[in-house]
C-alpha positions in Angstrom: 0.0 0.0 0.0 1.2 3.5 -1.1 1.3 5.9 1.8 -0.6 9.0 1.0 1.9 12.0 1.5 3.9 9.8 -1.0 0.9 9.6 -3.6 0.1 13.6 -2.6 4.2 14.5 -3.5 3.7 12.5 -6.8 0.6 14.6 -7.6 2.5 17.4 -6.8 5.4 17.0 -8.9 3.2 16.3 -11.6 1.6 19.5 -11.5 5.1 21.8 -11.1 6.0 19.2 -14.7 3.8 21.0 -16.8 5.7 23.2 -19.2 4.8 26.7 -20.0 6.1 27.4 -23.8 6.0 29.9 -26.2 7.1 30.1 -30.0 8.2 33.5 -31.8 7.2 33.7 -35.6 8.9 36.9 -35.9 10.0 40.0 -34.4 10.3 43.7 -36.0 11.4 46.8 -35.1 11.1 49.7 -37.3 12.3 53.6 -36.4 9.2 56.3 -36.8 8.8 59.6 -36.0 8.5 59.8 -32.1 9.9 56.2 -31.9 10.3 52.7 -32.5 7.3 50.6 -33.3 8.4 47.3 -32.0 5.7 44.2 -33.4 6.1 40.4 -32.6 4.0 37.5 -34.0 3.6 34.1 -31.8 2.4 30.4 -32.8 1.5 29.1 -29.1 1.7 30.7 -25.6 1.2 27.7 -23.5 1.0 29.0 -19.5 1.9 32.8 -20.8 0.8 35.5 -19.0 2.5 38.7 -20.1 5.2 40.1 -22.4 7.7 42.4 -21.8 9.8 44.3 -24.4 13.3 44.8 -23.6 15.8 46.8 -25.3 19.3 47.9 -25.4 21.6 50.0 -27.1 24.8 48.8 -29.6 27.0 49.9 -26.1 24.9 48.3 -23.3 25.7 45.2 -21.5 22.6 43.6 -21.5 18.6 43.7 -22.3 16.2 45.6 -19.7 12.7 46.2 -19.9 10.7 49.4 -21.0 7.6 47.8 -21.3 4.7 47.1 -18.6 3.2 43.8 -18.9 1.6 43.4 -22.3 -1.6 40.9 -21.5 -0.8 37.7 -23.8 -3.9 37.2 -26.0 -2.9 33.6 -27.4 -3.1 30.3 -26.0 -1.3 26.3 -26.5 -1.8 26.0 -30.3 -2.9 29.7 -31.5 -0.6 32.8 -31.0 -1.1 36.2 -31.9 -0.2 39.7 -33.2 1.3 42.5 -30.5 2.8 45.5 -31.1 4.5 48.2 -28.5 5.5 52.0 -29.3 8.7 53.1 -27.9 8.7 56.7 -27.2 11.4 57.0 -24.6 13.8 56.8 -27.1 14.8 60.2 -27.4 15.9 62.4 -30.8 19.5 63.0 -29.3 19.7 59.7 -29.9 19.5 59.6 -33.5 21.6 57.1 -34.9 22.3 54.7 -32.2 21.3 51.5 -32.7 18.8 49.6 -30.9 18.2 46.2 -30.3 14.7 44.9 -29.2 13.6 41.7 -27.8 10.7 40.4 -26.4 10.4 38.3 -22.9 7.6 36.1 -22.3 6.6 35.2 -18.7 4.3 33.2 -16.4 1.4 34.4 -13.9 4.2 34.4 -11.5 5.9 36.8 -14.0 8.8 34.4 -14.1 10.7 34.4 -17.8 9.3 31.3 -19.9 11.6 32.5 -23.2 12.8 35.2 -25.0 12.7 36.2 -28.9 14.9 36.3 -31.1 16.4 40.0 -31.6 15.3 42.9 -33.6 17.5 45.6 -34.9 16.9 49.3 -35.8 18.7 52.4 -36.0 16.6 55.5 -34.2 15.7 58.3 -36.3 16.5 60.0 -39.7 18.3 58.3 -42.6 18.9 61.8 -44.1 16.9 62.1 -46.3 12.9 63.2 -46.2 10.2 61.0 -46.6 9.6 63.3 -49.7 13.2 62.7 -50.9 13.3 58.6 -50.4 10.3 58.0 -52.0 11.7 60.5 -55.7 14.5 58.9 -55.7 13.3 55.5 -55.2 11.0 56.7 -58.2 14.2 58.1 -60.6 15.9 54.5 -59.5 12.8 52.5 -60.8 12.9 54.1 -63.8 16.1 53.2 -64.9 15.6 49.5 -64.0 
């Protein structure tokens, strides 16, 4: 006969077994005026809570958040679509790089996984909108 605190630990461990997973499709990040609109697709968010989006710059160490929890929408066998606007990046900062990732966590907000990275420059090219889109126009013509 099984003695039941051994039965009640085997439940137990059972329940702590079950694997919270997510899968990234993609990640983007794309400089705008104001910003960087940072968007990032899933397939499944199995025991997924909340996303963060982290960033750093090209001379930081590491990633740290600038996000409050983003409510996952998705569930185990059906992601979804999220995008965040990063405004705090600020127009003396034109030029730096920035990297973006995305950290998905638990109710507990404990990290279940991380995207893969998403890079973008902050702010103009040099050119106006105006100016990008003629000369993309003169380009195509001589195609």
């Amino acid at each position: 006969m099984r003695s039941p605190t051994l039965v009640a630990l085997a439940l137990l461990m059972v329940a702590f077994t079950t694997a919270a997973t997510v899968v990234f499709k993609d990640i983007g990040a794309k400089s705008e005026s104001g910003g960087v609109l940072v968007t990032w697709t899933t397939t499944t968010e199995e025991g997924v809570a909340e996303f963060i989006v982290q960033r750093k710059s090209q001379t930081d160490d590491s990633f740290y958040g600038i996000s409050g929890p983003i409510k996952a929408t998705g569930s185990e066998g059906m992601g979804n679509s999220y995008q965040y606007f990063d405004n705090a990046v600020f127009k003396t900062m034109s030029g730096t790089l920035f990297l973006y990732r995305i950290c998905a966590e638990d109710e507990n907000g404990v990290p279940i996984g991380y995207s893969s990275t998403a890079t973008t420059p902050y702010g103009d090219s040099g050119l106006s909108g105006i100016a990008q889109k003629t000369w993309g126009s003169i380009k195509a013509m001589f195609r």
